[in-house]
C-alpha positions, 0 to 999 in steps of 0.5 A: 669215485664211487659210481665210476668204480661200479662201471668197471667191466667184471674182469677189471674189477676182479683184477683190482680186488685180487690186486688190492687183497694180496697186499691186503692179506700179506700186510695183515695176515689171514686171520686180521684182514676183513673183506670189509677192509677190502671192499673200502680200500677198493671203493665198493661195497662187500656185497660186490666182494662176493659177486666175484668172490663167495668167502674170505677163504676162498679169495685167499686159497685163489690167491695163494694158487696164483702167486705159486702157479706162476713162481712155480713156473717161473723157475721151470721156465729157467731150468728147461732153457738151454745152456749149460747148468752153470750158465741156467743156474744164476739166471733161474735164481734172478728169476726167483728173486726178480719175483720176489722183488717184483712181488713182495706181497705175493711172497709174503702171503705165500711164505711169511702168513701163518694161519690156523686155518687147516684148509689153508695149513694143508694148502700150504704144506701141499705147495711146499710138497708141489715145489720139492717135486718139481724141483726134484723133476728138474733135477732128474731131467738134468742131462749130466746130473750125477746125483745119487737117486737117494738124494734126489728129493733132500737136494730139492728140499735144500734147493726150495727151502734154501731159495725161500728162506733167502727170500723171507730174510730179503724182504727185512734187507732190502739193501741188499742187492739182488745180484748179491743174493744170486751169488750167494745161491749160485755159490754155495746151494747151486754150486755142488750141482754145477761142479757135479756136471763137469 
């Protein structure tokens, strides 16, 4: 296994230590997991770790920009189709908790793992600063939105944490549907905008 996992091309190597470290670092945490964990799950040694990656931290943080770059533009795909918002609203909320479903490791890195780490605090804080905004962005370019300019940035903090929260509380019921999920969202934190555009 071993030399058969040494003649991976680069990219496909990478792409099975990003793969086997989110699942690592959401089911241990930042502080408990090791690169050492990561270089025996993937079948190599940790010098191989640090040709793609030069400390623990930085695949971490790399981590984290990925899975928010790519939620992040999930909902924006959603938000800027065509339609009517009553119509957007339940499929931008499938969206997200499609990938939560799809991603649970991603998702709890991104939201569940604390740390004590500034750099990674200050990410973390500084993502959850990138989501209101863009939330907020949505918000604004909504033809039809009545929403008093004042509430503009509490709403995309009530939408975001509201989503998330959902989402962490999820990942522990997982008996739940996800189309119950999308009702909830789409009948109570959605609902005061779809009725303000009518």
């Amino acid at each position: 296994m071993s030399s058969a996992t040494q003649r991976l091309p680069k990219a496909q190597r990478r792409a099975t230590l990003v793969t086997a470290a989110s699942e690592l670092f959401a089911q241990r945490g930042y502080d408990h997991a090791s690169l050492d964990e990561l270089a025996a799950q993937v079948g190599v040694t940790k010098p191989i770790v640090y040709r793609h990656f030069a400390s623990k931290k930085d695949l971490y943080l790399e981590l984290l920009a990925a899975h928010r770059d790519e939620l992040l533009g999930t909902l924006a795909e959603g938000m800027t189709e065509a339609g009517p918002l009553a119509e957007r609203v339940p499929a931008v909320a499938d969206s997200w908790f499609a990938y939560v479903e799809a991603h649970p490791f991603a998702w709890a890195m991104l939201f569940a793992d604390v740390t004590g780490d500034p750099e990674i605090r200050a990410f973390h804080a500084t993502m959850r600063d990138t989501a209101r905004t863009a939330i907020a962005g949505l918000l604004k370019a909504e033809p039809g939105l009545t929403l008093a300019p004042e509430l503009i940035m509490p709403v995309a903090e009530l939408l975001r944490s509201g989503m998330t929260g959902l989402a962490l509380w999820w990942l522990e019921h997982r008996d739940v549907p996800r189309a119950t999920l999308v009702e909830a969202i789409t009948q109570t934190t959605w609902h005061g905008l779809v009725a303000s555009t009518g």
